[in-house]
C-alpha angles and dihedrals in degrees: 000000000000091000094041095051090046087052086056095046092041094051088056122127098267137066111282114279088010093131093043124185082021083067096050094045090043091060089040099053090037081055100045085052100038096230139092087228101061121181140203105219118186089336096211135189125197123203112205112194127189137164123240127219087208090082098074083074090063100250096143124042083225119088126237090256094062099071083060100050081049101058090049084048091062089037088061091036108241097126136097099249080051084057098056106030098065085035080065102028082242102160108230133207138185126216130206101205094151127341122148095231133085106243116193123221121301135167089234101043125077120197117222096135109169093187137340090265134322134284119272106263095212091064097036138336123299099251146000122264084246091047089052103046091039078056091059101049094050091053086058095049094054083051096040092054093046089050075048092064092034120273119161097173128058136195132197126221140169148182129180134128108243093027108120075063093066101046096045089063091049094053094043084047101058101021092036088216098154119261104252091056089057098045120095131178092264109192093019111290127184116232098270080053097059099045097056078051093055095046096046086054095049091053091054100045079065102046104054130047113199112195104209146352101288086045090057098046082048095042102045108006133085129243083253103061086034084063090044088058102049091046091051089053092051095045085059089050095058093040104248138159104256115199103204111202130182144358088278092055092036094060077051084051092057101052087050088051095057092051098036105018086174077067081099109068089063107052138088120212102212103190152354105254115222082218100113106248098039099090082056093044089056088039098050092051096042090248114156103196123211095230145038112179109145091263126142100154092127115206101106096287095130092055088046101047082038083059108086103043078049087060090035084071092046086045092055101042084041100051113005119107135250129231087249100042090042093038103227123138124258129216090263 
């Protein structure tokens, strides 16, 4: 399939390469999907959201209640991933992995809550080893249901105060990149906040020894990044498109790729992150994002803006034309 699918791209009405990374997303996606008509089907995002015992210690200039008024931000549509996503008819659903706060129903809003926040790691670790793996599978059931009404396409998302902590451990943990080259200033610190960061998550890195994959995500992530990964797993495993955003989604990624390392021929990396750390975590797992445009919001914005040049290369290997049906003389 790979080489059919390069002839059509190649016989296309253009010189060859012209359309650049299209081309190399065309035959990506033709190849995920195992046809030279390939198709995006409810492109979906799901934002999981979770709260994080770690900032007691004073990791985020946010408070815990924020991640909260956020989440009933997207749910009344006044935030960014709201923007984009109905720019793009991009369907978009929240997910409440974790947040210490009662939400009542909405259309938007599903209700999969492990706990009302994580532990705080400097006391034990984040989660048990039941709450993380019940993360997990619960991940792979929301994906499971959008691939069951027919989505094809699948965005990750996330919101949680703390969380660029978490995912900095994670990272440090797996790459063993040290710690001060994965933290970034999150929500905005100044340089005397980042370097109590720094320290707290040094500290931690030492405290606690995590054997494996599934022990890092329990012992540093939070239930929201726990859920991504699952979903993440569970969208490989039906053979979707996954559109992988952010430095948040990305030390998700991580943890996936060490259960599942073909994980890799199905996703997208839809940007580079201006979260410090980002670039290393691509690099480390051989990822070439689509964008860089200075951006670190979270929240699955990356994936959203990185969705239509990912349908510009199904438009042109759909409906351009080829030399012989134009006819127009090739090179050759």
């Amino acid at each position: 399939m790979i080489e059919i699918l390069q002839k059509k791209i190649d016989t296309k009405t253009k010189p060859l390469g012209a359309l650049g990374r299209l081309e190399e997303l065309a035959l990506k996606i033709g190849t995920i999907q195992n046809t030279l008509e390939p198709k995006l089907v409810n492109p979906t995002i799901l934002v999981f959201a979770g709260d994080h015992g770690l900032t007691e210690e004073g990791v985020s200039l946010y408070p815990r209640e924020v991640t909260f008024q956020m989440v009933m931000n997207f749910l009344n549509g006044g935030a960014a991933i709201n923007v984009f996503c109905r720019q793009h008819d991009i369907r978009l659903k929240v997910v409440d992995a974790g947040v210490d706060h009662d939400f009542a129903d909405h259309p938007g809003l599903i209700h999969a809550k492990i706990g009302r926040g994580t532990q705080n790691i400097m006391n034990r670790p984040a989660m048990s080893a039941d709450e993380c793996n019940k993360a997990i599978e619960t991940g792979r059931s929301l994906t499971e249901k959008e691939y069951d009404q027919g989505c094809n396409i699948i965005g990750f998302g996330e919101m949680g105060i703390g969380n660029t902590s978490s995912a900095s451990l994670i990272m440090h943990s797996l790459t063993r990149i040290p710690i001060r080259d994965c933290v970034g200033k999150g929500t905005g610190h100044d340089e005397e906040g980042l370097k109590k960061k720094i320290g707290i998550l040094e500290a931690l890195a030492k405290k606690h020894k995590p054997s494996d994959a599934i022990d890092i995500l329990a012992t540093y992530g939070g239930f929201e990044i726990a859920m991504m990964c699952g979903s993440m797993l569970a969208a490989r495993e039906k053979g979707m498109i996954l559109l992988i955003d952010g430095f948040i989604a990305t030390s998700a990624f991580l943890v996936a790729i060490e259960i599942d390392p073909k994980i890799m021929d199905n996703s997208i990396f839809c940007h580079i992150s201006d979260e410090k750390g980002h670039r290393s975590m691509l690099q480390h797992i051989g990822a070439d994002a689509l964008l860089d445009m200075g951006m670190r919001l979270g929240e699955g914005t990356g994936a959203a803006i990185a969705y239509p040049l990912i349908k510009s290369s199904i438009n042109f290997l759909n409906e351009m034309a080829s030399f012989q049906e134009a006819g127009v003389t090739d090179k050759d």
